[in-house]
C-alpha positions in Angstrom: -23.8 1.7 -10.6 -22.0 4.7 -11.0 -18.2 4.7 -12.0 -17.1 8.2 -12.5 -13.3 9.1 -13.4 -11.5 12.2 -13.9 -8.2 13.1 -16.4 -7.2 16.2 -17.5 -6.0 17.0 -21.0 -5.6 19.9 -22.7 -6.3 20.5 -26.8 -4.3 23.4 -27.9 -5.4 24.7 -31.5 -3.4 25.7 -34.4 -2.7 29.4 -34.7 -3.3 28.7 -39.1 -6.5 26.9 -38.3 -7.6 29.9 -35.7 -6.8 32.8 -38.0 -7.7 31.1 -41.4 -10.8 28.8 -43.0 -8.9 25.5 -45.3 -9.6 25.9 -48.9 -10.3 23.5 -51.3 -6.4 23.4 -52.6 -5.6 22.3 -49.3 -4.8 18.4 -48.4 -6.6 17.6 -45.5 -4.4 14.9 -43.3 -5.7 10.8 -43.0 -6.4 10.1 -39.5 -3.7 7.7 -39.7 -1.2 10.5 -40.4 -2.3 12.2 -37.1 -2.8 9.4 -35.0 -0.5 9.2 -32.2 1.3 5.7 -31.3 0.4 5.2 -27.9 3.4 5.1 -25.2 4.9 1.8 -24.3 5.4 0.5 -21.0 8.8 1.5 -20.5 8.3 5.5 -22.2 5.7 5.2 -18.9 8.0 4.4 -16.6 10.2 6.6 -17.3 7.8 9.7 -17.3 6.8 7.7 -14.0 10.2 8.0 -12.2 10.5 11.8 -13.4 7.9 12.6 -11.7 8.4 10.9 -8.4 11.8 12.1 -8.0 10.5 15.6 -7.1 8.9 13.2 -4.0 12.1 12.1 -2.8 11.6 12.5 1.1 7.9 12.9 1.6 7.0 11.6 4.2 3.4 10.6 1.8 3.0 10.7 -1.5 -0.8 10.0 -0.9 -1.3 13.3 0.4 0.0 15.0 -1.5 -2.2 17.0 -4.6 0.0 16.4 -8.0 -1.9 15.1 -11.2 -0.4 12.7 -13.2 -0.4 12.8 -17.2 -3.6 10.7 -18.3 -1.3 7.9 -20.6 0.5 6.9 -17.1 -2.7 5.8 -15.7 -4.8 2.7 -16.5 -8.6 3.1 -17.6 -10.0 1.8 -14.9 -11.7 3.5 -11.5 -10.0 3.4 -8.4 -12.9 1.9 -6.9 -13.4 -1.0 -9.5 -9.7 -1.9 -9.2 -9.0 -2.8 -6.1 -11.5 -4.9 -3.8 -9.9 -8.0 -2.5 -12.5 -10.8 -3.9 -10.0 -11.9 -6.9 -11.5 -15.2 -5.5 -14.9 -14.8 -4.0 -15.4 -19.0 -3.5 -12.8 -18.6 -1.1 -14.9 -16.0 1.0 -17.6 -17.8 0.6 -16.1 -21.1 2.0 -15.1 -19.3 5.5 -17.1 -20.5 8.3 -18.1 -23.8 7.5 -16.0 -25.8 9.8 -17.1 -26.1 13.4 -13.4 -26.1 15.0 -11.6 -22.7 15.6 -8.6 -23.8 14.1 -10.0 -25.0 10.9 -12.2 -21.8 10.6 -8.9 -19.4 11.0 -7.2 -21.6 8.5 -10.5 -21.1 5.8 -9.9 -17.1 6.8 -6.4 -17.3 6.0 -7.3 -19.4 2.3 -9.2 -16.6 1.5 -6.5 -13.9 2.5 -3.8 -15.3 -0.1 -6.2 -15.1 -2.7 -7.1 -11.4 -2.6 -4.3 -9.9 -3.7 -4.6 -12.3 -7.5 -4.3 -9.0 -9.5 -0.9 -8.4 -8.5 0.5 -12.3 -8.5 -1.1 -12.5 -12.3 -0.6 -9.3 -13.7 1.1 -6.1 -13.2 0.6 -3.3 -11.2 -0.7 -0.1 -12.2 -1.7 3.2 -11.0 -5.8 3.6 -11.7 -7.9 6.8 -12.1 -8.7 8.4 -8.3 -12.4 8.7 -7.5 -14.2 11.7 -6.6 -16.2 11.9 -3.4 -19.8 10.1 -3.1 -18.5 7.7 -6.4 -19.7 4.3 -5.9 -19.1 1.2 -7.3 -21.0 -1.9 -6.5 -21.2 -4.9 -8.6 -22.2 -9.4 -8.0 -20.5 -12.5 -8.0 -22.1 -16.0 -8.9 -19.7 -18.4 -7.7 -19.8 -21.9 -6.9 -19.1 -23.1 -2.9 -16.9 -25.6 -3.8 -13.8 -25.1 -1.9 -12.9 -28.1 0.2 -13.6 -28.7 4.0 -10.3 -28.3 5.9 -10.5 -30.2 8.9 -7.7 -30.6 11.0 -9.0 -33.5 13.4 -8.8 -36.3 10.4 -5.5 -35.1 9.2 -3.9 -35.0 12.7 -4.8 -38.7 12.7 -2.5 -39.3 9.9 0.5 -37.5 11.7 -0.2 -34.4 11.1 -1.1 -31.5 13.6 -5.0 -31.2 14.7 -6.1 -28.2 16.9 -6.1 -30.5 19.9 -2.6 -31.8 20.2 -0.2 -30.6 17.7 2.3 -32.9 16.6 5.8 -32.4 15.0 6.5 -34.1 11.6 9.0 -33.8 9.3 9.0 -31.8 5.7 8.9 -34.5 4.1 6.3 -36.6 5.5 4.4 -33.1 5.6 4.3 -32.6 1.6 2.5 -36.2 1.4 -0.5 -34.9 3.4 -3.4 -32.5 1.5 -7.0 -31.3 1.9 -9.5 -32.9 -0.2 -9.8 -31.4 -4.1 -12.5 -29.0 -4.5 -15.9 -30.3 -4.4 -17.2 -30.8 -8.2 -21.1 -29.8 -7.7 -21.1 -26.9 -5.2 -24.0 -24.7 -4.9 -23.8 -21.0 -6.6 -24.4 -18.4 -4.0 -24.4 -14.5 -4.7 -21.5 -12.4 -3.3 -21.9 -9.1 -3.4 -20.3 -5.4 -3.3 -20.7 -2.1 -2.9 -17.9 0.7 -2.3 -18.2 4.3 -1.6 -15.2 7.0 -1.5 -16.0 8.8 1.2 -12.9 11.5 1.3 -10.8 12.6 -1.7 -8.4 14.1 0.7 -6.5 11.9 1.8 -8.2 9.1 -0.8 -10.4 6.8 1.6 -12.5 4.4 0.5 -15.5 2.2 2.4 -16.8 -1.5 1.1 -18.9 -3.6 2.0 -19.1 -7.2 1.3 -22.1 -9.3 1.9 -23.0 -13.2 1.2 -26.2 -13.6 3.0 -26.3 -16.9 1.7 -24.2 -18.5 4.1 -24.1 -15.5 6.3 -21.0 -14.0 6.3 -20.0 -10.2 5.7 -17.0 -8.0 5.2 -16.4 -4.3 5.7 -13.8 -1.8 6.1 -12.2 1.3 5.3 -9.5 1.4 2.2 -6.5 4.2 2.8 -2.9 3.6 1.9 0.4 6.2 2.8 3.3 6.0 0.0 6.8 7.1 0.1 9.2 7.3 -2.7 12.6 6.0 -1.6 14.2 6.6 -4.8 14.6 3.4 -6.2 11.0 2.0 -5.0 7.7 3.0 -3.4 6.8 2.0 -0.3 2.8 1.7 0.3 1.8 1.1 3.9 -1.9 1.3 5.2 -3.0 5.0 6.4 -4.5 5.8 9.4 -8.0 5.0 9.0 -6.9 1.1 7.2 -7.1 -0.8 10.3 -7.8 -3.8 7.7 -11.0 -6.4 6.7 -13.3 -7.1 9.2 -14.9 -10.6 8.9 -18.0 -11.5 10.4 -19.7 -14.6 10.1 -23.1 -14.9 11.3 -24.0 -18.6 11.9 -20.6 -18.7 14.2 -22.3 -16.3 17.2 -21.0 -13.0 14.8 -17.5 -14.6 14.9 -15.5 -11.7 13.8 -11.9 -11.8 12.2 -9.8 -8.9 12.3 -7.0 -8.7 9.1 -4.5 -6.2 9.2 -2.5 -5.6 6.1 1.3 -5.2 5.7 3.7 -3.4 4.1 4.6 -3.6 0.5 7.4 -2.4 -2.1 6.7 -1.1 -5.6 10.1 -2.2 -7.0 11.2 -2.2 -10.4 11.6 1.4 -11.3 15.1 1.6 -13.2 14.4 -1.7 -14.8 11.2 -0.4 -16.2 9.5 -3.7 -14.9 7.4 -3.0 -11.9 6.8 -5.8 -9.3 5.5 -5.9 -5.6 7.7 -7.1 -2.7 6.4 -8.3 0.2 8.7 -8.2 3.8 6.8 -7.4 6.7 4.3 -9.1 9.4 0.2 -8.6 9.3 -2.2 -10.4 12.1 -5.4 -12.3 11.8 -7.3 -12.2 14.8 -10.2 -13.4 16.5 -11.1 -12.2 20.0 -14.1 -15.2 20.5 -11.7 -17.7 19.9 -8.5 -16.6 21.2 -6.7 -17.6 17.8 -4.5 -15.5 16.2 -2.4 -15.6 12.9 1.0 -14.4 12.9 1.7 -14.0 9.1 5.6 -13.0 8.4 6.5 -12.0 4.6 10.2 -12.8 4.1 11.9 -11.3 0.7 13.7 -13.7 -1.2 16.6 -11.1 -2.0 19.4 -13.6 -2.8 18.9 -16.0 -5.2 19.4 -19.7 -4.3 21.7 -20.6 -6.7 24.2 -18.1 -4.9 23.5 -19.9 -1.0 26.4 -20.8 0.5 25.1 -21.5 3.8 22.2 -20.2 6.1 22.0 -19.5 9.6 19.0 -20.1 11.8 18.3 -20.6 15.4 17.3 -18.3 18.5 20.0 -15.8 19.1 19.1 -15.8 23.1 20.4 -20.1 22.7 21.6 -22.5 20.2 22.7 -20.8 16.7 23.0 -24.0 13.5 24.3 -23.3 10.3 23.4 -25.7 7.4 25.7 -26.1 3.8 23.9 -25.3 0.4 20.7 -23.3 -0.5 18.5 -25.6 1.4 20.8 -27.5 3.5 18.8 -30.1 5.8 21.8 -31.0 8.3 21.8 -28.5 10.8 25.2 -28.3 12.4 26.0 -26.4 15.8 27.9 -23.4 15.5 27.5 -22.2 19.2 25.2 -22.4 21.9 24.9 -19.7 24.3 23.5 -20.7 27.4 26.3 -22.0 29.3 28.6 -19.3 28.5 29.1 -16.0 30.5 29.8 -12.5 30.0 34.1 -12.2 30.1 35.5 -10.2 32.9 38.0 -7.8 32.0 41.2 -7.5 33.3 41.6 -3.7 34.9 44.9 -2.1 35.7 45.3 -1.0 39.4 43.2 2.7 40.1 46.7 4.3 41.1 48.1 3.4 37.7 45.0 4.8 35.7 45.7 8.0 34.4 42.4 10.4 34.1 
């Protein structure tokens, strides 16, 4: 495994100690006199935000060459940072159903749990990797997420891949997959991850469980934009997302693009990622494909008076309260016509 990261520092010597030896008369300084408390958090930030505001309308920060000052970045490799197996039993668990439906659903488990780092902890800005760096590394995880299968819960009013049918929220929240099995069988993930261009910063991997034969790949490439009060980091042009390909399922292969996110938090001096834009999941042997819209939850319940909802082509319904479940009419469109106007006469127009 190699793991190679670059910083640059620079050591600037005393002019007394460059033009003179120390004597014996002279008090030599503890190390704890000359040890430097290390910046907090927020001192980062705010060195952080200096910087980027000499980026304000670049078009991509990415690539762009500036270095950053070595106590704003976290000691850990670009390439060892981000992977997206925060939960590799959930890889491991795609492909095991035989219905389409349940198998895109076991592809979609597994996408929620790859972005962990950021749900549990906080983001952070690792060292970049220098071309031909590699990082590979294995997991030993147990196969013990449950089966999803569609068919048994449709039976209990739910929807199956066959026939969907409508139920209500509430009965809805009653109905659950099976817990996680208790004895699974370990099985070896592994990784490997190469950069292959420092400029712009791209990245390949490879993900493998031969095990229960299935495989990931794809290129790693993000384009970021300072907008002045948060970042905005969309996938660059050679992301076209993780490629899933599970080899007992005829090479089923899932396509998952990724969407847009916002590094908020900037003035605060608490960083967080935002989420509000649509990604796909698609398979092309099945016909299935995922839909997956972020929403931002910019307006905090507690200050809902009402929401709107409804197609604005038809019927419009407004309901009372945060999470109102009486939806009330407020118009409906489709038997009303456009107004005609009332024109005065051509002669009594004046130009």
């Amino acid at each position: 495994m190699a793991s190679t990261s670059s910083g640059s520092s620079a050591f600037n010597p005393s002019p007394a100690a460059s033009t003179a030896p120390s004597t014996a008369s002279e008090s030599l300084p503890t190390p704890s006199a000359v040890a430097e408390k290390p910046p907090d958090d927020g001192s980062k930030l705010k060195m952080f935000l200096g910087i980027l505001r000499k980026f304000i309308g670049v078009a991509d920060i990415a690539s762009v060459r500036f270095s950053l000052p070595a106590q704003l970045l976290e000691p850990t490799p670009n390439l060892e940072y981000w992977n997206y197996l925060d939960q590799p039993n959930t890889f491991v668990a795609i492909g095991d159903s035989d219905d389409p439906l349940d198998r895109m659903l076991e592809v979609m488990r597994f996408w929620f749990t790859k972005d962990l780092k950021y749900v549990k902890g906080k983001p952070c800005k690792p060292y970049n990797s220098t071309l031909g760096e590699f990082f590979r590394c294995n997991w030993e995880v147990e196969d013990s997420q449950p089966a999803i299968e569609t068919g048994k819960l449709g039976a209990t009013g739910t929807s199956s891949s066959k026939k969907a049918t409508p139920m209500s929220s509430k009965n809805g929240s009653q109905v659950t997959i099976p817990k996680p099995k208790t004895s699974g069988k370990k099985v070896r993930v592994s990784y490997l991850t190469e950069q292959t261009s420092h400029h712009p910063p791209v990245s390949a991997f490879y993900v493998d469980c031969p095990e229960k034969g299935i495989s990931a790949r794809g290129f790693d490439q993000i384009s970021a934009k300072f907008t002045g009060t948060s970042i905005k980091v969309t996938p660059g042009e050679h992301n076209l997302g993780i490629f899933i390909n599970i080899e007992r399922r005829d090479n089923e292969q899932y396509q998952l693009t990724h969407p847009a996110a916002h590094l908020g938090g900037l003035l605060r001096g608490t960083l967080s990622v935002t989420v509000g834009d649509q990604c796909y999941i698609t398979c092309t042997r099945t016909k299935i494909k995922t839909i997956l819209h972020y929403v931002e939850e910019d307006v905090p319940d507690k200050d809902v008076l009402a929401r709107v909802s409804g197609n604005w082509k038809d019927k419009l319904y407004f309901t009372l309260g945060p999470k109102g479940d009486n939806q009330i009419l407020l118009i409906d469109l489709a038997p009303l016509q456009v107004a005609p106007k009332i024109i005065p006469p051509t002669e009594k127009q004046t130009t």
